[in-house]
N, C-alpha and C positions, 0 to 999 in steps of 0.2 A: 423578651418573649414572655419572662411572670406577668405582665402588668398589662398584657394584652386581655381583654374580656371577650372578644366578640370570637364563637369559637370558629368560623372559617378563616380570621383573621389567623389566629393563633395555629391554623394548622400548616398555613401558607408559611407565617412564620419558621416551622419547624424545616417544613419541607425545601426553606431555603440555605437552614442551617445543614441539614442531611445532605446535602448538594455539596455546599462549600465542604466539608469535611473532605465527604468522598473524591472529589475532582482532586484532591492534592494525596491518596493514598493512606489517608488518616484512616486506619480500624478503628475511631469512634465512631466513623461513620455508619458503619455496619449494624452495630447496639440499636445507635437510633433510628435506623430504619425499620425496625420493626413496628413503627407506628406505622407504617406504611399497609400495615395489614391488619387495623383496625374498620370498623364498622363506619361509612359515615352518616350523619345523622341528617342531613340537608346534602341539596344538588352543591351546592358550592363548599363542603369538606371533598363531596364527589370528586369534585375538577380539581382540587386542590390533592389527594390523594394521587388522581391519576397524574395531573402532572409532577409528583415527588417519587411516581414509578420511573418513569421515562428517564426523568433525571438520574436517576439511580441506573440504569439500566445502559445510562451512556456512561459515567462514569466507568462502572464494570466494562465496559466495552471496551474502555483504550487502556485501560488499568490489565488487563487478560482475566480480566475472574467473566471468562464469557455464559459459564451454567448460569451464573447469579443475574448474569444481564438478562438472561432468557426467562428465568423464573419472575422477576419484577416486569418484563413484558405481558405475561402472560396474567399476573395480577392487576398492570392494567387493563387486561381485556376484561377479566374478572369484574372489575367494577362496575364494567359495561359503560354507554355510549352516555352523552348528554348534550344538554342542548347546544352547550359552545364548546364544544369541545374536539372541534375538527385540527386544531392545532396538535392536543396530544395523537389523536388516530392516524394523522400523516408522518407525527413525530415515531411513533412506533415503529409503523410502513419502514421508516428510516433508519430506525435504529438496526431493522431488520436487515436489510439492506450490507451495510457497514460490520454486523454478524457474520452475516453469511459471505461476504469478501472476505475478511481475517480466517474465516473456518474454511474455506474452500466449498462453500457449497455455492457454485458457480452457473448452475445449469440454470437458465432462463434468468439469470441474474441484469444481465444486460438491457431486458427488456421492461423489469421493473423499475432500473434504475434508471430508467429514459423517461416514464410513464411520470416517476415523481419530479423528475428534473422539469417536467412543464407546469410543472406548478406554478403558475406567476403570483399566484397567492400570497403562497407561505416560499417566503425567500430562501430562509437560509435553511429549513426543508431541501431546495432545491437545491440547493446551492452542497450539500451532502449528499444529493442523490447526483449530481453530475460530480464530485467528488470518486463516488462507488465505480460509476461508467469510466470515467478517465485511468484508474487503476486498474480496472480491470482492460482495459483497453490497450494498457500499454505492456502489460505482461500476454496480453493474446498478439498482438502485433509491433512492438516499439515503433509504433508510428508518431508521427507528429500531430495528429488531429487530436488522438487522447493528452498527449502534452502539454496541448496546448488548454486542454482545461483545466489539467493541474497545476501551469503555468499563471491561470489567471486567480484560481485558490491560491498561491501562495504567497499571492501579491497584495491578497486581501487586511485590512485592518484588525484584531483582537473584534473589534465591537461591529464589523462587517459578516463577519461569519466565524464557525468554532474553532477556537483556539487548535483543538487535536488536529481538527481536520487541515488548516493549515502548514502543520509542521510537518505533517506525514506526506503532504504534499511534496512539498519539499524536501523531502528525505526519498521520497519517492524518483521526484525527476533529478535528484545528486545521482543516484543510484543510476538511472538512464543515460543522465549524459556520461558517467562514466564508461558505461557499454559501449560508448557514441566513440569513447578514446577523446569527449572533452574535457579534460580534468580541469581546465583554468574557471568552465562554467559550472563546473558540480562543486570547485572550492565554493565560487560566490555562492551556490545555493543555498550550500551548507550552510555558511555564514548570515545568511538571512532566514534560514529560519532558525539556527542558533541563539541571532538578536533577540527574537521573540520569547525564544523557552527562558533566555534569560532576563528580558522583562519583566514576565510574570512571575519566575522564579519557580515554575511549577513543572520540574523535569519530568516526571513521568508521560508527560505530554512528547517528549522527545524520543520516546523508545522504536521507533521507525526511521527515525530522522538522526542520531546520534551513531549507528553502525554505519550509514552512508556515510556522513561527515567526520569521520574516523578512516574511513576507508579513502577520501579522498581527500583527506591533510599525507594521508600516506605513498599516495601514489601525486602526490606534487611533491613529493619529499620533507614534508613537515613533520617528521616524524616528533618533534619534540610534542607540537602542537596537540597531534592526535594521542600523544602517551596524557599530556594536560587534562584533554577534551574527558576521556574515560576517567580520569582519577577524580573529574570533577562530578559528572555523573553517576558513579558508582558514590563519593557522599552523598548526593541530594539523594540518591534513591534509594540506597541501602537498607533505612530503616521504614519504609514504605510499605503498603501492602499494597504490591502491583506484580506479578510474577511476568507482565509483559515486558517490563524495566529489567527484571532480573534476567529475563532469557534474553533481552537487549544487551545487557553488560556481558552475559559470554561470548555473544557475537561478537562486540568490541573487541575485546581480549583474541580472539581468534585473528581479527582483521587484522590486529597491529601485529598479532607472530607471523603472517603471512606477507605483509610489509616491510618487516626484519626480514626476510629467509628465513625464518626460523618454521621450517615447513613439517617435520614431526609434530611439533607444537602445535602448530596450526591445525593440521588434520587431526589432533586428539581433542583442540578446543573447540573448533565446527563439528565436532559429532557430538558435544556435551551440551553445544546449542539446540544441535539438531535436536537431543533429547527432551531439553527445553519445551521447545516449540510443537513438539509432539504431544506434551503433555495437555500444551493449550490449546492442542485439534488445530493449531496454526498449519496447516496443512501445505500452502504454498513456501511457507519461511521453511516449512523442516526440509521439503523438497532441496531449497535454494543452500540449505546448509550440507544438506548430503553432497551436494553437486560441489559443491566446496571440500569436503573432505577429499571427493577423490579425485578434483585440480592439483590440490598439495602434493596427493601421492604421489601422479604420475607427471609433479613437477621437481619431485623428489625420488623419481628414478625408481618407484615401485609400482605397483600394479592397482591403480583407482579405475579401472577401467568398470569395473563393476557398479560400485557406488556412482558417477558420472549414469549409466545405462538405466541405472531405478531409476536416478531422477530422471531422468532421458522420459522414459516409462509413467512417472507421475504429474511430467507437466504435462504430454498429450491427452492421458488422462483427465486433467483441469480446461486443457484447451490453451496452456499458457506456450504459443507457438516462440514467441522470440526468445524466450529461454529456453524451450527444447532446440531452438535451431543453434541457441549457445552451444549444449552440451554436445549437437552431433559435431559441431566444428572441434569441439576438443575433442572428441574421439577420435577423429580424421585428424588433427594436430600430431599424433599420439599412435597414430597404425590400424587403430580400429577401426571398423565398419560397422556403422552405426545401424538398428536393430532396422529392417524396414516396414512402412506402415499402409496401410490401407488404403485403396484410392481414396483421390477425396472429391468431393461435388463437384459439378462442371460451372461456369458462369456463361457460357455462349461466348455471345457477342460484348458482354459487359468485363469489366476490370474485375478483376478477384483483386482483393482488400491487400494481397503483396502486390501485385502486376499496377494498382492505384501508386501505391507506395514507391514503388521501383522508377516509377513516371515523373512522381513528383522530383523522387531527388536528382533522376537525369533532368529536369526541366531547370534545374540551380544550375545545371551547370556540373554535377558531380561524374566521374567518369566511374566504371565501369566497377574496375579495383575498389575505389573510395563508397561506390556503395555497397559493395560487399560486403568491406569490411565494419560498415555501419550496421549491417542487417546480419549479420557472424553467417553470410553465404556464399560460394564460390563463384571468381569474375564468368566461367563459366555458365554458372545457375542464372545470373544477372545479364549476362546477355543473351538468354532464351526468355528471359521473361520482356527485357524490352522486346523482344523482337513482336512477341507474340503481344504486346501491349500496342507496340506501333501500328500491325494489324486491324484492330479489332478497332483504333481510333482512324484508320485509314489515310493515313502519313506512311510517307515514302522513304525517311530518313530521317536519323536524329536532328539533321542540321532542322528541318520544318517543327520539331518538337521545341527547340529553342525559341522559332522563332512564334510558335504556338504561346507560349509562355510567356511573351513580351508582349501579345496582342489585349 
C-alpha cells in the first residue's frame, strides 16, 4: 500500500485492507477505519470511501456491533450518490434489510426484501435480499417455500454468494428441520455449513449456525461431537471482537446442558443468552432464548409457564407465527391455556398461507397427526383447516387432493 502513488488507488487499497481485518473480528480493523471519514478529494476516493462504508457496515453486521453497522451506513449516505455507484446504494438497501432482520424491525420487511430480490442486476444483492425473505419466512410460517430459498443459499459456493449469509443459512434450516423432528437432516446441514466455516477458518461467520449444529449433534446423540464443536468455537472466537460469537457461545453452553438433562443449568445458561442477545437488540434470538428458559423449567418440574407466555407475547408481536404456535403447544403440553389472540384477516375463497401449507403436506401424502406434529398444531386444528382448504379448492375428499397432486 506505501508504494501506491495514485491516491484513489491507495484508498481502495486501504479500504480493502479495512474489510479483511474486520470480516475476521480483528479491532485493528476499527483504528483504520476511521479513514473512512475523511474528505474525498475526486468522484473515485468518493466510490471508493463509500464502498469501504458498506464493507464495514456488513462486517459489523454479522460480527453484532449493529449501532456501528448503522453509523457507517449512514456515512455512506453522507458521501452521497455518484455516478457508478448503484452497486453501493442497493448494497446499503441490503445491508439494511439483514439489520433490521437480526434487530427485529420486521414490519414491511418482507416487501423490501422481495423488491431487492428482483434485482437481476446486482446478483448477490439479491441473492441477500431473498436470503432476508426466506428467514423471515420461515420464522412467520415454517413453511417450505421459504426453505426452500435458504436451501438454495446454502448450497451456494464461497465466491457465489456471502460467506455469512451462507452459514446462517444453514444454521437457519438445521434449526427448522429440527422443529420438523428431522434430526438426520439438520446433522448434514450442520455439517455442510460447518465445512465451510472451517474452510475459511473464519468462525465468527458461524454464530447462527454453531448453536444449531450443537443442538443437533445433541439431539442424534453425539454428544461428544457437540461438546468438540463449542470447545472449538469458543477458541477461534474468544479473542475476537464479535459479541454476536460471544452471545453464540452462551447459547452453545445452554444447548449442550439441556442435551445432558442438566436442565437448572440449562435455564440459568439460556437467560445469560438471553441477556446476550438483548443487549444486541437481537430481538427474535432473545425471544427464542426466553422460550428456552421456561421449556427447561417446566421440563424440570417448576413453573416456566410465564417465561414460555412473553415469548408467547413477543413472537405475535414480530409476526413470528410458527414459534408462537411452538410455545402455545408447550403450554397445552404443560396444562396451560395459552393467552388468546385477536381475530385475524379473513381470506375468502383463497388459501390463508397455513390452509396453503396444511395442503401441501396432505398432498405428500402426510396424515393428519404427522402434520401437526410438523406445524406444533393439534390433529384436531389440522383437520378443520383441510376441511375448510378442500372447500374453497372445491374437492370432495382427500382421496381427489392426492390425486390432484399427481396431475
Amino acid at each position: 500500500a506505501d508504494q501506491v502513488t495514485d491516491p484513489t488507488m491507495w484508498t481502495a487499497v486501504q479500504v480493502n485492507i479495512i474489510g479483511t481485518l474486520l470480516a475476521i473480528g480483528d479491532p485493528r480493523g476499527w483504528r483504520q477505519a476511521k479513514l473512512l471519514f475523511t474528505s474525498p478529494n475526486s468522484t473515485g476516493e468518493q466510490l471508493q470511501l463509500r464502498r469501504g462504508c458498506l464493507n464495514v457496515s456488513d462486517s459489523a453486521t454479522w460480527l453484532g456491533r449493529h449501532r456501528q453497522a448503522r453509523r457507517f451506513i449512514q456515512r455512506a449516505r453522507e458521501l452521497g450518490d455518484s455516478s457508478h455507484g448503484a452497486y453501493v446504494d442497493v448494497g446499503i438497501e441490503t445491508m439494511e434489510l439483514i439489520l433490521d432482520w437480526m434487530t427485529g424491525q420486521w414490519s414491511g420487511l418482507d416487501r423490501r426484501a422481495e423488491a431487492v430480490a428482483r434485482r437481476r442486476d446486482l446478483p448477490r444483492m439479491a441473492m441477500e435480499a431473498s436470503f432476508v425473505a426466506g428467514a423471515l419466512g420461515l420464522a412467520r410460517s415454517g413453511a417450505e417455500a421459504p426453505a426452500r430459498l435458504l436451501e438454495d443459499l446454502a448450497g451456494k459456493r464461497p465466491n457465489e454468494a456471502s460467506p455469512p449469509v451462507i452459514a446462517t443459512s444453514a444454521g437457519l434450516l438445521t434449526r427448522w428441520r429440527l422443529a420438523r423432528g428431522d434430526v438426520g437432516a439438520a446433522v448434514r446441514m450442520a455439517e455442510q455449513g460447518l465445512g465451510l466455516v472451517r474452510a475459511k477458518e473464519i468462525w465468527v461467520w458461524g454464530s447462527e449456525l454453531t448453536p444449531s449444529a450443537v443442538d443437533a449433534f445433541a439431539k442424534a446423540g453425539r454428544l461428544a461431537e457437540a461438546e468438540d464443536l463449542i470447545r472449538e468455537f469458543g477458541a477461534e472466537t474468544r479473542d475476537r471482537d464479535a459479541p454476536a460469537a460471544h452471545a453464540a457461545m452462551a447459547l452453545c453452553e445452554a444447548v449442550l446442558a439441556e442435551g445432558n438433562k442438566e436442565l437448572e443449568l440449562a435455564a440459568s445458561s439460556f437467560y445469560r443468552a438471553r441477556l446476550r442477545f438483548v443487549q444486541l437488540s437481537r430481538t427474535y434470538e432473545a425471544w427464542r432464548a426466553l422460550e428456552s428458559v421456561g421449556r427447561c423449567r417446566l421440563l424440570a418440574g417448576v413453573d416456566g409457564s410465564g417465561e414460555v407466555a412473553s415469548a408467547l407475547a413477543g413472537f405475535e408481536q414480530l409476526g413470528a407465527e410458527f414459534d408462537a404456535a411452538r410455545c402455545r403447544s408447550l403450554l397445552r403440553q404443560h396444562g396451560v391455556e395459552p393467552p388468546r389472540r385477536g381475530r385475524k384477516r379473513g381470506y375468502g375463497q383463497l388459501l390463508s398461507p397455513r390452509e396453503d401449507e396444511v395442503i401441501r403436506l396432505a398432498s405428500a401424502g402426510k396424515t393428519n397427526t404427522e402434520i401437526a406434529a410438523a406445524l406444533f398444531l393439534s390433529p384436531r386444528t389440522i383437520e378443520q383447516h383441510v376441511a375448510r382448504a378442500l372447500r374453497k379448492l372445491g374437492l370432495r375428499s382427500r382421496r381427489e387432493l392426492l390425486g390432484r397432486s399427481n396431475t
